[in-house]
N, CA, C and O of each residue as an XYZ file, in Angstrom:
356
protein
N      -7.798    -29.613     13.894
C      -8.176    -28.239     13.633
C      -7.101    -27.566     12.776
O      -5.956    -28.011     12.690
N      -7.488    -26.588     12.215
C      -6.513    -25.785     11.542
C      -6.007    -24.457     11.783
O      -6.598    -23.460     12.197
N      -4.928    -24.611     11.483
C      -3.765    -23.091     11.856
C      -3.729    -22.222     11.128
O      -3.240    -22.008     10.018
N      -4.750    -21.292     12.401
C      -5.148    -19.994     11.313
C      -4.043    -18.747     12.178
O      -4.789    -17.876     12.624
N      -2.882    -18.497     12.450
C      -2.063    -17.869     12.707
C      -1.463    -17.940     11.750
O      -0.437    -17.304     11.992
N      -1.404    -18.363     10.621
C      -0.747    -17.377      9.767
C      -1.575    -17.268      8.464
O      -1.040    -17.236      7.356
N      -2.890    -17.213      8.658
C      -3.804    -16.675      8.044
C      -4.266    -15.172      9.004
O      -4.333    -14.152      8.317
N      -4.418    -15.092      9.751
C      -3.994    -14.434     10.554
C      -3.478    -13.252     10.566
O      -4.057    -12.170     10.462
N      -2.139    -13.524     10.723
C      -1.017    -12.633     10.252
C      -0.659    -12.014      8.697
O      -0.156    -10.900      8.550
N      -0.942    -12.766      7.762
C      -1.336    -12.321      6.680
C      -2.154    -11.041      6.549
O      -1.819     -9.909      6.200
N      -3.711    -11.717      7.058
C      -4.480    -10.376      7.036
C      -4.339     -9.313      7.562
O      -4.802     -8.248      7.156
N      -3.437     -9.555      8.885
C      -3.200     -8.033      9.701
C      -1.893     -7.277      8.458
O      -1.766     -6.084      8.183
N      -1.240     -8.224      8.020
C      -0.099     -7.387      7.134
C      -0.869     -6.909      6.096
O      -0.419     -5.783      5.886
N      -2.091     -7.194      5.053
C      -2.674     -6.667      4.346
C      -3.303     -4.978      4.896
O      -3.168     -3.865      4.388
N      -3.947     -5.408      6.034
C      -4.534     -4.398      7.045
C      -3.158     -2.928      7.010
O      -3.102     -1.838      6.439
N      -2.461     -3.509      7.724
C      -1.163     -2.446      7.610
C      -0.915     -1.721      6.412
O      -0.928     -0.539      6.070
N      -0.717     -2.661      5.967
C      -0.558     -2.403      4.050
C      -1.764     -1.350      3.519
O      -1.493     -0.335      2.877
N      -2.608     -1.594      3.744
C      -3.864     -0.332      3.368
C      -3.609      0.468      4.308
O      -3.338      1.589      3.877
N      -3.578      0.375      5.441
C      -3.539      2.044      6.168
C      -2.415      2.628      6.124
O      -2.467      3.770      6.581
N      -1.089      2.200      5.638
C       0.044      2.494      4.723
C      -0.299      3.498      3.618
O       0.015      4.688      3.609
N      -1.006      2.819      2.671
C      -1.585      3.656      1.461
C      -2.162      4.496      1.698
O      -1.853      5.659      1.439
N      -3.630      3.943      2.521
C      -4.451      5.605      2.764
C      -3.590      6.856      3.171
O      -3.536      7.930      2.572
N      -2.814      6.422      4.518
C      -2.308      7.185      4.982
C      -1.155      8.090      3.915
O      -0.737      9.145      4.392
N      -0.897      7.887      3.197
C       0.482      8.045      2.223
C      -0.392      8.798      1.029
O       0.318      9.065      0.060
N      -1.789      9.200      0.888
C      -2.561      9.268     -0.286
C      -3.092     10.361      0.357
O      -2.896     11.527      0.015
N      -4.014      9.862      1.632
C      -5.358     10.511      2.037
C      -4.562     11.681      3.082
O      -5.189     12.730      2.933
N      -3.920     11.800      3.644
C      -3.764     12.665      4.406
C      -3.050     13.667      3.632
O      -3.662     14.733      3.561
N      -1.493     13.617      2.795
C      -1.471     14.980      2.179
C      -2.683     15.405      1.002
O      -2.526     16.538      0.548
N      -3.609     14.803      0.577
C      -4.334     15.305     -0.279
C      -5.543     16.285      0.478
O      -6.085     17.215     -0.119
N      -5.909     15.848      2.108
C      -6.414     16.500      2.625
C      -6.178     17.340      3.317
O      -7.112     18.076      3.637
N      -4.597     17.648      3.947
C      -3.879     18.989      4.634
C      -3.950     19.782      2.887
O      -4.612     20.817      2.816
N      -3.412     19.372      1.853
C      -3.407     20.741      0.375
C      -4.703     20.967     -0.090
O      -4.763     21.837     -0.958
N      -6.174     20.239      0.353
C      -7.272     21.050      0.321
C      -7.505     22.050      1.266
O      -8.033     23.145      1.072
N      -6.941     21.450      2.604
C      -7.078     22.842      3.905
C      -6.089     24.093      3.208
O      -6.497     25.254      3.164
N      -4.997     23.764      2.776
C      -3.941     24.658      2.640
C      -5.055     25.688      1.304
O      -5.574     26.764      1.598
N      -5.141     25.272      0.440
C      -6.563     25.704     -0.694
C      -7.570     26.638     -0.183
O      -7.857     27.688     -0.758
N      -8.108     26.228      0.924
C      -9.159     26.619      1.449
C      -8.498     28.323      2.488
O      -9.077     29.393      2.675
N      -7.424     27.950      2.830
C      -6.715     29.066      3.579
C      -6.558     30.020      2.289
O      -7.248     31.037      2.230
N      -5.693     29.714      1.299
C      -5.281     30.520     -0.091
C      -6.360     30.897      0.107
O      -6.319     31.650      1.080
N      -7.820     30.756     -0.458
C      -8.457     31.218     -0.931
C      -9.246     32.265     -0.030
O      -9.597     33.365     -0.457
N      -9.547     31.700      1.572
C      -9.612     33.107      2.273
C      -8.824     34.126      2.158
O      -9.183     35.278      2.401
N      -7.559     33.763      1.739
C      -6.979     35.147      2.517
C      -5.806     35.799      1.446
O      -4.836     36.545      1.576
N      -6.749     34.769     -0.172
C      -5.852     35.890     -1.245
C      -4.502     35.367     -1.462
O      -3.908     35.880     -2.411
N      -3.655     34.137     -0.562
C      -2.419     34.061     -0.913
C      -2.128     33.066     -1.789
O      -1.136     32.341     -1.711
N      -3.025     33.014     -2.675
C      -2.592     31.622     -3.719
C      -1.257     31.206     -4.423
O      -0.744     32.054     -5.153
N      -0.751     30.213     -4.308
C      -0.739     28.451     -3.876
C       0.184     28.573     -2.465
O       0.523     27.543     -1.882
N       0.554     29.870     -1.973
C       1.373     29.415     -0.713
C       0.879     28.225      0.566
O       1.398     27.184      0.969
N      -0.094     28.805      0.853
C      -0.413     27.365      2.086
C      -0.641     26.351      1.322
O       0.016     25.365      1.656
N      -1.641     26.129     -0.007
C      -1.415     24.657     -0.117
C      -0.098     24.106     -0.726
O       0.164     22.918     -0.540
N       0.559     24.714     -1.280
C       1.621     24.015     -1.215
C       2.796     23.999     -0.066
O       3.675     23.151     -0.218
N       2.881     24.927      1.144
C       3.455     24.653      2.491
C       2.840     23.430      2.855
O       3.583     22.452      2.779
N       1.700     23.233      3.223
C       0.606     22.131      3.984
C       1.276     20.927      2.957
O       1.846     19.983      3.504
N       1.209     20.970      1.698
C       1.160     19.553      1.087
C       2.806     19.162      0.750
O       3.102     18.052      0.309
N       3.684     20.076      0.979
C       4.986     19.762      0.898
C       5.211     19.264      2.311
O       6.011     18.337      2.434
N       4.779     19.615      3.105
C       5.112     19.553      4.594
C       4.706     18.047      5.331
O       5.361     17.419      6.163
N       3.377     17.709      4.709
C       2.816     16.623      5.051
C       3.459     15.390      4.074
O       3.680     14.203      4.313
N       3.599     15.980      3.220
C       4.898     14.580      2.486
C       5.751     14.622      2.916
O       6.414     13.648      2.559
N       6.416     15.404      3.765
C       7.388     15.080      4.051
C       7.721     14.246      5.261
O       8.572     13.359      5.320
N       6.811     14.725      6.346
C       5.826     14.399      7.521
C       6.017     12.310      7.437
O       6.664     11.507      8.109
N       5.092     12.180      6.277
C       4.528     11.072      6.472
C       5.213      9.794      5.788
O       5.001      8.633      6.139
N       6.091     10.205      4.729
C       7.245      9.758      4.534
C       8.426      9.388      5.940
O       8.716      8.241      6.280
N       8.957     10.626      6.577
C       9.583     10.061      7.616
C       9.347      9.358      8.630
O      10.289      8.830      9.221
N       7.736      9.154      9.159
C       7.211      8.412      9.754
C       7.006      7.163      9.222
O       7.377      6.211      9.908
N       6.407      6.914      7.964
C       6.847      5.905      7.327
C       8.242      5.104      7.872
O       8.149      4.175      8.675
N       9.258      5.469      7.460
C      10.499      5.273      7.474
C      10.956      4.687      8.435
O      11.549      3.618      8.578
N      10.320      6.232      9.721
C      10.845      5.458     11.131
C       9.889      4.445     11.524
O      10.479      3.567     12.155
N       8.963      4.270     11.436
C       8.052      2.814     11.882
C       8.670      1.507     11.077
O       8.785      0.465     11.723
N       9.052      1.525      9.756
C       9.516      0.771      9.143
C      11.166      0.216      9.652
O      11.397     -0.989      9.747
N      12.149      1.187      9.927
C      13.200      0.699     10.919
C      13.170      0.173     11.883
O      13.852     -0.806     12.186
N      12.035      0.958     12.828
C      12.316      0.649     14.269
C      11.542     -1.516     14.360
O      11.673     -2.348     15.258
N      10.792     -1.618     12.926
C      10.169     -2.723     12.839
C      11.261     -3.859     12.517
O      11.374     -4.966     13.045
N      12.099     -3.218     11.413
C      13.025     -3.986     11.131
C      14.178     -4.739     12.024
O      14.685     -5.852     11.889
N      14.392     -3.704     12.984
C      15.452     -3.679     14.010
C      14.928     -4.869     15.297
O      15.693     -5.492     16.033
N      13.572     -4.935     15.288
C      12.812     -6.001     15.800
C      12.899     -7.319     15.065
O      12.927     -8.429     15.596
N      12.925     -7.131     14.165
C      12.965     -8.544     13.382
C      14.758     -8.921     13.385
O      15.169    -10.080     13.420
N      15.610     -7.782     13.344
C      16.875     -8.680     13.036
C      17.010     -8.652     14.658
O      18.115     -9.187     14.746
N      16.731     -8.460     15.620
C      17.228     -9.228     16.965
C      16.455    -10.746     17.264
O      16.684    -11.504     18.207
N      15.573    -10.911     16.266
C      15.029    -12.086     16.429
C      16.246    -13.309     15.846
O      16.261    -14.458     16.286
N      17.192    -12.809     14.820
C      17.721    -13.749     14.112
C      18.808    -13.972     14.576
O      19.723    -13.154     14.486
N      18.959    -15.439     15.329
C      19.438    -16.129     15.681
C      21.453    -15.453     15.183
O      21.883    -15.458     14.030
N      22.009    -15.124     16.036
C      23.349    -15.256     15.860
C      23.787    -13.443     15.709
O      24.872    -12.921     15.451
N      22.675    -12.940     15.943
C      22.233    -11.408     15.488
C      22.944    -10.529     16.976
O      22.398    -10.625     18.075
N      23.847     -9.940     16.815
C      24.013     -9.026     17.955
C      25.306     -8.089     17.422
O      25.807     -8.123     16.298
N      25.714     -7.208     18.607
C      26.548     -6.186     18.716
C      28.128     -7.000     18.513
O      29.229     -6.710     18.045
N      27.666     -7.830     18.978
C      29.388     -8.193     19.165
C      30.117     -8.855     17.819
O      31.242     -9.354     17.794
N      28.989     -8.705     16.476
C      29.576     -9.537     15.272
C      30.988     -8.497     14.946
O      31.546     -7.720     15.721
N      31.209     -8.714     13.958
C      32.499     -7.485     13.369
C      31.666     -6.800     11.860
O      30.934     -7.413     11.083
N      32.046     -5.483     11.815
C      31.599     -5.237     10.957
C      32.301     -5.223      9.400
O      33.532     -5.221      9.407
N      31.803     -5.215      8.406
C      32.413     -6.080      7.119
C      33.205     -4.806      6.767
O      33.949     -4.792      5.786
């Protein structure tokens, strides 16, 4: 039979990889239409959409970031010889 674990794993990293993007695309483009939609009730044009769409980049960037560390930090305790007690350079 054949070893589809890292066919597998591939596809879930593709998977990640798109809801990466959407998420990084689709969500501030849709908080600076809400922010738009507020301007335009209430007369204060571009303040909310640009609060909402500065805010949510900024938002989703640092989440980015921290999911991406806290992933990394998983992978280097996997590597063999990897701990607290090395010295630092």
């Amino acid at each position: 039979m054949f070893d589809l674990s890292a066919k597998r794993e591939l596809n879930n990293g593709f998977g990640n990889a798109l809801t990466a993007a959407v998420e990084l695309a689709v969500t501030p483009a849709l908080m600076a239409l809400i922010g738009w939609w507020i301007d335009r009730a209430l007369g204060t044009s571009p303040l909310f959409f640009l609060v909402l769409f500065v805010f949510t980049i900024g938002y989703v960037g640092w989440k980015q970031y921290v999911t991406y560390d806290a992933k990394m930090r998983v992978q280097e305790q996997r590597i063999p010889g990897h701990g607290n007690d090395r010295p630092l350079p």
